[in-house]
C-alpha positions as CSV (number, residue, x, y, z in Angstrom):
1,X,8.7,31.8,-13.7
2,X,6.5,35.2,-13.5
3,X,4.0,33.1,-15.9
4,X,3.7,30.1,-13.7
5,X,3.1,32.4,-10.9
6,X,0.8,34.8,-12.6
7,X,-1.3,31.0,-13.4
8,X,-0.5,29.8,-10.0
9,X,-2.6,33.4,-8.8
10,X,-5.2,33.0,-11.5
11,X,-6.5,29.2,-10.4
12,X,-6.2,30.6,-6.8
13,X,-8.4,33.6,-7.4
14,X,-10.8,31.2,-9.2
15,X,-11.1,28.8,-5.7
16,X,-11.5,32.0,-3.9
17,X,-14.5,33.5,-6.1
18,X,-16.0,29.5,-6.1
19,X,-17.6,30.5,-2.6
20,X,-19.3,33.4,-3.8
21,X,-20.1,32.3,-7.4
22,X,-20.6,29.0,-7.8
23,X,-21.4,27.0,-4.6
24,X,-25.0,27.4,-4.3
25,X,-24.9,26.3,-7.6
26,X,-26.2,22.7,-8.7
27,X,-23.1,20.6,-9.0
28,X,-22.7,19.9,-12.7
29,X,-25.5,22.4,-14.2
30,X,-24.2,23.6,-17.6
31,X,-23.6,27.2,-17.8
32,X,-23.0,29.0,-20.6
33,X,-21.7,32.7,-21.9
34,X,-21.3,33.6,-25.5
35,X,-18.9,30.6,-26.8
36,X,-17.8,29.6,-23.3
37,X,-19.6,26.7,-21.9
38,X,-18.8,25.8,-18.2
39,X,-20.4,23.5,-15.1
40,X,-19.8,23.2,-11.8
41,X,-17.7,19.8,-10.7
42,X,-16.9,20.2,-7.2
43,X,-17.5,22.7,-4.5
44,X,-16.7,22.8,-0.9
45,X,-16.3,25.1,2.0
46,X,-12.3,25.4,3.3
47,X,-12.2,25.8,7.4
48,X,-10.0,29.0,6.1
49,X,-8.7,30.8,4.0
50,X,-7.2,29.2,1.2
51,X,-3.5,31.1,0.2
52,X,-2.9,28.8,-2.3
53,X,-3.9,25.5,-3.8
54,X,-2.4,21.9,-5.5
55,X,-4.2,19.3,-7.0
56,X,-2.4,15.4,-7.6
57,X,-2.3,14.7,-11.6
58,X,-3.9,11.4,-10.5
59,X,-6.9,13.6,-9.4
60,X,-6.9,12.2,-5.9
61,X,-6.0,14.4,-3.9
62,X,-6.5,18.8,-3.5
63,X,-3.9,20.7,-1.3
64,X,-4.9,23.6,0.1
65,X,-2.6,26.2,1.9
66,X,-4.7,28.5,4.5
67,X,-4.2,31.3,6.7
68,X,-4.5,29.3,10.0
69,X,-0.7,27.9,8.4
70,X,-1.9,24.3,8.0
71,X,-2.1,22.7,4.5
72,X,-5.6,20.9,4.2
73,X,-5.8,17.9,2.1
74,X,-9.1,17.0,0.3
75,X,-10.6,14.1,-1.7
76,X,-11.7,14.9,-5.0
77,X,-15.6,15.4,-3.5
78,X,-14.3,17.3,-0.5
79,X,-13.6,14.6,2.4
80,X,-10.9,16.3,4.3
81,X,-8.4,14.0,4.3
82,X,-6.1,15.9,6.7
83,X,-4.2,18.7,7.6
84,X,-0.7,19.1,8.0
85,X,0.6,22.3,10.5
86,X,2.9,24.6,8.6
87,X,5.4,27.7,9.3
88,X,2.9,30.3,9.4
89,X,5.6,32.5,6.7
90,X,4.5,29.6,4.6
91,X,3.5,31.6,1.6
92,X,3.4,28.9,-1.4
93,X,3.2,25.3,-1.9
94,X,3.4,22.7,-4.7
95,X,3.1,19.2,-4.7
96,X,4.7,15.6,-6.4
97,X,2.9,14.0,-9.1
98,X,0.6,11.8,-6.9
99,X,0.8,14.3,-3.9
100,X,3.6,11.8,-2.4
101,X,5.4,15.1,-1.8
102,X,4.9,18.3,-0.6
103,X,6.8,21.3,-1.4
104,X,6.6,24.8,1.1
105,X,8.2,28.0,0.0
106,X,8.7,29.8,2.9
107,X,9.1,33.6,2.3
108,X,10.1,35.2,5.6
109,X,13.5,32.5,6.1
110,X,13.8,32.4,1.8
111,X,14.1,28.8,2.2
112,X,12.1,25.5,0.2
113,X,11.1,22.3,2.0
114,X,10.1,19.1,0.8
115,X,7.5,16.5,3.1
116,X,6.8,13.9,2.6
117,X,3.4,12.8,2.8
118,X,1.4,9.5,3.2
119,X,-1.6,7.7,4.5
120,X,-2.0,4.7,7.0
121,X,-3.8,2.5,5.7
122,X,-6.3,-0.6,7.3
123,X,-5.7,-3.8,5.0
124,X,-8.4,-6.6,5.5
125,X,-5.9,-9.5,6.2
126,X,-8.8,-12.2,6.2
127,X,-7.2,-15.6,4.6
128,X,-3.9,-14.0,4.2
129,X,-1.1,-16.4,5.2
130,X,1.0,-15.2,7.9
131,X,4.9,-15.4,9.0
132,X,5.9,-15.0,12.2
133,X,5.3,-14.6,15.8
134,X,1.4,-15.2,16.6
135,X,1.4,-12.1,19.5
136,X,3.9,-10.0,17.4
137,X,3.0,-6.7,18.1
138,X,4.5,-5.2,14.6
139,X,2.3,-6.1,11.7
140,X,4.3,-6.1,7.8
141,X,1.6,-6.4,5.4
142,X,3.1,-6.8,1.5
143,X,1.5,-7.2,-1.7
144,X,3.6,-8.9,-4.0
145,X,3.9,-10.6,-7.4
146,X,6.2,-14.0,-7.5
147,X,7.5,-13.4,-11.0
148,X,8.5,-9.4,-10.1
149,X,12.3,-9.6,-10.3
150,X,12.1,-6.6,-7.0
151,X,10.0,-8.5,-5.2
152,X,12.1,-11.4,-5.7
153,X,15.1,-9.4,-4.3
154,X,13.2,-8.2,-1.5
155,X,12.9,-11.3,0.3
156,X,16.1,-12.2,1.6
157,X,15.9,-9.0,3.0
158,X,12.5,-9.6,4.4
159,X,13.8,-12.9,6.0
160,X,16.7,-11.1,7.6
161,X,14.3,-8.5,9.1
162,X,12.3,-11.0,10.6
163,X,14.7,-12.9,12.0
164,X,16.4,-10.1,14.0
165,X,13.1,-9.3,15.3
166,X,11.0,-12.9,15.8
167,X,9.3,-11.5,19.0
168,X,8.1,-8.7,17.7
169,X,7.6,-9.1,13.8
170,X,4.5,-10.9,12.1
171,X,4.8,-10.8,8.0
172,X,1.2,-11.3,6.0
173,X,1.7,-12.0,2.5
174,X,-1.2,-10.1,-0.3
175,X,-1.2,-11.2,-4.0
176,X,-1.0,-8.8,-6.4
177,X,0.5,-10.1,-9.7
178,X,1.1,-7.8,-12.6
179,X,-0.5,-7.9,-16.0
180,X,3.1,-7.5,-17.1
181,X,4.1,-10.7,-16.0
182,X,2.2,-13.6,-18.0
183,X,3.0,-16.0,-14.6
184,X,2.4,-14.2,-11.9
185,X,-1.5,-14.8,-11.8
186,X,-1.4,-18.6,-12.6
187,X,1.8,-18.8,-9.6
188,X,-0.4,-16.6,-7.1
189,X,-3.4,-19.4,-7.6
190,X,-1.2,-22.0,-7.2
191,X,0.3,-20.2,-3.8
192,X,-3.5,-20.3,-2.8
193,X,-4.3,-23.6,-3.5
194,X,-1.0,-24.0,-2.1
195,X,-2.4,-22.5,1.2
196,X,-5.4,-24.5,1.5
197,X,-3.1,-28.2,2.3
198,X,-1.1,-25.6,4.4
199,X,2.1,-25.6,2.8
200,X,2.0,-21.4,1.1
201,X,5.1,-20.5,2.5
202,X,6.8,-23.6,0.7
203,X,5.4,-23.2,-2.4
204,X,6.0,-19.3,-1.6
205,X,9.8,-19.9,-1.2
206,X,9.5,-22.4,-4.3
207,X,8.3,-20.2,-6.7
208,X,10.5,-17.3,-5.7
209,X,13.3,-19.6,-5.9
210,X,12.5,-19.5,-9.8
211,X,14.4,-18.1,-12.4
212,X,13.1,-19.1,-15.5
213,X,9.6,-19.1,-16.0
214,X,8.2,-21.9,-18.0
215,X,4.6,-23.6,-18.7
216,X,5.6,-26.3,-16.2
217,X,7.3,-23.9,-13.6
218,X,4.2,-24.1,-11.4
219,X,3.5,-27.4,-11.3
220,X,7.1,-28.3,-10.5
221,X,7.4,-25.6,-8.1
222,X,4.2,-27.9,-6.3
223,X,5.8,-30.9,-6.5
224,X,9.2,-29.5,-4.7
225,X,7.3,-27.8,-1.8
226,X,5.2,-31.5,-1.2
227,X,2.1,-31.0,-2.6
228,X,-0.8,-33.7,-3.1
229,X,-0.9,-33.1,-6.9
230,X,-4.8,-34.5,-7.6
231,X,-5.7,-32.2,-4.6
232,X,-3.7,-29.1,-5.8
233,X,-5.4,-29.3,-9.4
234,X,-8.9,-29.2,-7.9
235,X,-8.3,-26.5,-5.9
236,X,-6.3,-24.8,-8.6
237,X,-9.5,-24.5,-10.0
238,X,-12.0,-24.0,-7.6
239,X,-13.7,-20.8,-7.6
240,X,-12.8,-20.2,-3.6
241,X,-9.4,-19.4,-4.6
242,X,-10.1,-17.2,-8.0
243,X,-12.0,-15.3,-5.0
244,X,-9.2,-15.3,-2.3
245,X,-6.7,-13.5,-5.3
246,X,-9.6,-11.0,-6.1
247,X,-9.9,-9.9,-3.0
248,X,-6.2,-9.1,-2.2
249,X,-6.5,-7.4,-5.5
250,X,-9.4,-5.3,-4.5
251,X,-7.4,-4.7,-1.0
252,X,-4.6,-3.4,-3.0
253,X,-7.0,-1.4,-4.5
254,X,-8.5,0.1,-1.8
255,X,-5.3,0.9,0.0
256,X,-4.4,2.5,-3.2
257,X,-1.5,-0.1,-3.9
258,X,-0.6,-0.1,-7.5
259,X,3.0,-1.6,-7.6
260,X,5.2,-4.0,-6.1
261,X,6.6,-4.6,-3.8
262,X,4.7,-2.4,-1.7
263,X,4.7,-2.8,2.0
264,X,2.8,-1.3,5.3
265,X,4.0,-1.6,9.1
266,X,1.6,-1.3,11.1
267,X,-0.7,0.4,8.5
268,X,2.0,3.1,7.4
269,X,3.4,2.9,4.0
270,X,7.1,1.9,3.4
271,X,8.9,4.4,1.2
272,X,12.2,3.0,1.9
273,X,13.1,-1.3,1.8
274,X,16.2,-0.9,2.8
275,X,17.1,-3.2,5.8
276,X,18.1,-0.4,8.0
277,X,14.6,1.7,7.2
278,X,12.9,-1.2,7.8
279,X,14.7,-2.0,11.0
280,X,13.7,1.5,12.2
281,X,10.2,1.7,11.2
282,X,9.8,-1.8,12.7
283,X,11.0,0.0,16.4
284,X,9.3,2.9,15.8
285,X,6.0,1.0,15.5
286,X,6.8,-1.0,18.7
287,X,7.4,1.9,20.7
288,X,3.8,2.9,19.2
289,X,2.3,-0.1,20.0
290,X,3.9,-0.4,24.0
291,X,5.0,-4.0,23.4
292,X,1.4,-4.7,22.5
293,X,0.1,-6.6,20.2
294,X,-1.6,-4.1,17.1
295,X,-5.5,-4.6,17.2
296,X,-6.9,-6.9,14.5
297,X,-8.5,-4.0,12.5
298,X,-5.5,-2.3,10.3
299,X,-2.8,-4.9,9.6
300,X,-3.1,-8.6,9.5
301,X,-3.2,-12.1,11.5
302,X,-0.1,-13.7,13.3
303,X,2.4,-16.0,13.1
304,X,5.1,-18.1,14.4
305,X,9.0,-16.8,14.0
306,X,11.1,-16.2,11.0
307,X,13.5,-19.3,11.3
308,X,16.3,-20.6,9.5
309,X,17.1,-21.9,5.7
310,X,17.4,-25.8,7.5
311,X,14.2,-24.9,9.5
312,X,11.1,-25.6,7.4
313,X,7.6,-24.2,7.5
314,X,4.6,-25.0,9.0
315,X,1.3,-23.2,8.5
316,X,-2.3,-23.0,10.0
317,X,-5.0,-22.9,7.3
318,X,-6.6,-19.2,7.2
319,X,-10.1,-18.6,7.3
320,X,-12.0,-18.3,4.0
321,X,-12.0,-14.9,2.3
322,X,-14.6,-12.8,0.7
323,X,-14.2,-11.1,-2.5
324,X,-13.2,-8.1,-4.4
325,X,-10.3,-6.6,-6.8
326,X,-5.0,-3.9,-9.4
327,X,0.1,-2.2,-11.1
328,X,4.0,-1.6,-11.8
329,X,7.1,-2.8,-10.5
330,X,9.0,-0.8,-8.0
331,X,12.7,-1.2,-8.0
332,X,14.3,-0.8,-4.6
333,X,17.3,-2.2,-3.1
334,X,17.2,-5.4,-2.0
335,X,19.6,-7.1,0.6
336,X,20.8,-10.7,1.3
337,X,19.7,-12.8,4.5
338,X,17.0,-15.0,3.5
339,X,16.0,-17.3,6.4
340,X,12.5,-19.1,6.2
341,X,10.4,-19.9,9.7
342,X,7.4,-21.1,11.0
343,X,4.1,-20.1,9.6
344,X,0.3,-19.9,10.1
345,X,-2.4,-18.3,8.4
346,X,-4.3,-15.2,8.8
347,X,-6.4,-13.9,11.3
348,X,-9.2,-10.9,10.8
349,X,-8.7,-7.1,10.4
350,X,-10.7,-4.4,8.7
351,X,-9.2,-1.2,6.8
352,X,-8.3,1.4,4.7
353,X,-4.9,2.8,3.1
């Protein structure tokens, strides 16, 4: 324990001396003393002073406890990202793998806390086929992968959410199928082209029907949600809908998405799928929004309501999508319910994660 802490005071003595050592230096210059070799990667200014320090493994993300008892959290080139009011007794903090956590030591109460943290995030929701109400004031975005066996599970539980909530819930579907999975990409083109004879949502609940994936699951998948084959073969392999499923992959990307199912309401990450988290964050977000309808910039366009199994789907086609482009499986509980509903594509948004 002493060791970790005697490290722990070492790297923290090092951030303090970077200020008076290094910072006028040019970033990168090589340096050398003796057999040591050493340059400059990073150097910024902290608004005070720094107590102690974290860094993500992923590289991400720097963690900086101060005097003024806030943590401050930094990109890798200095961008503060954020900074999060602590206990001013506050003494010593550690953080989760990918900073998803933060840990306090607090040495005046002798007591440990764990936050947790995350970041809202604008998705671009451009094309995107949506589910639900079209003035829904709650925006679910989720990127997903039809052959994940989670994702798959999560649905139902998705259908139940939006049914109990058809005034107030809108559901915009992202592809992001996983290397893993050798169907995924060739079901989330189909789902596209799919989209563009305005039938995604049947061809959505057709392939997640699926349980055993074969060569001539997608095409049969087509015929049972009522596709025009010839059509669906041409647009298969049109390069409009290669750039639609690089550009959710690139959103995923951006928003710093790298499993599934991963959802956002109303731009802030889902931690828990549970039905009863989801029902909460769902309210909470409505609350936010005053019954308003979420501006067009962080989540995605609207829908009609989440119906019933009998009740078929009907969908708008979205507007065209630019391009751009990444993933694991998250298990997660997944409930029953499903209901389908009415549908209609996407609207416009800009964002970030």
């Amino acid at each position: 324990m002493n060791s970790i802490l005697n490290m722990k005071t070492i790297a923290l003595c090092a951030v303090l001396l970077l200020p008076l050592t290094v910072f006028a230096q040019e970033p990168r210059k090589n340096n050398s003393a003796g057999e040591l070799n050493w340059s400059v990667q990073a150097s910024w200014p902290v608004p005070a002073k720094p107590l102690d320090l974290a860094q993500s493994l992923d590289n991400k993300k720097v963690f900086i406890l101060a005097a003024d008892a806030k943590v401050y959290i930094f990109s890798p080139d200095g961008v503060q990202l954020g900074a999060l009011p602590v206990d001013p007794n506050v003494t010593a903090i550690d953080i989760a793998a990918r900073g998803e956590t933060l840990y306090l030591i607090n040495s005046k109460t002798n007591t440990y806390s764990a936050i947790d943290v995350s970041f809202s995030q604008k998705i671009d929701i451009i094309g995107a086929p949506v589910r639900g109400k079209t003035d829904a004031p709650v925006t679910l975005v989720l990127f997903s992968d039809f052959e994940c066996p989670w994702c798959s599970k999560l649905e139902p539980v998705l259908a139940e959410l939006q049914a109990k909530n058809q005034d107030t819930l809108r559901v915009i579907f992202k592809h992001l199928p996983l290397p893993m999975h050798p169907f995924a990409e060739p079901a989330a083109l189909a789902a596209i082209a799919a989209q563009k004879q305005g039938k995604f949502w049947e061809m959505h609940d057709a392939l997640f029907q699926t349980t055993n994936w074969t060569p001539n699951t997608i095409e049969e998948a087509a015929v049972r949600a009522g596709l025009n084959m010839e059509k669906f073969r041409a647009d298969l392999a049109s390069p409009e809908v290669q750039a639609q499923l690089a550009k959710d992959r690139n959103d995923a990307m951006i928003a710093d998405v790298n499993s599934t199912p991963s959802l956002f309401i109303n731009s802030r990450p889902v931690k828990d799928r549970s039905l009863t988290s989801l029902q909460k964050m769902v309210t909470e977000a409505q609350g936010t929004t005053g019954g308003a309808k979420e501006k067009e910039t962080v989540s995605a366009p609207k829908r009609s309501a989440a119906a019933e199994a009998a009740g078929g789907t009907k969908e708008k086609e979205a507007g065209s999508a630019p391009k751009r482009s990444r993933a694991v499986e998250q298990p997660q509980g997944a409930v029953d319910g499903a209901k389908p509903g009415t549908d209609r594509p996407a609207a416009q948004t800009d964002g970030p994660k």
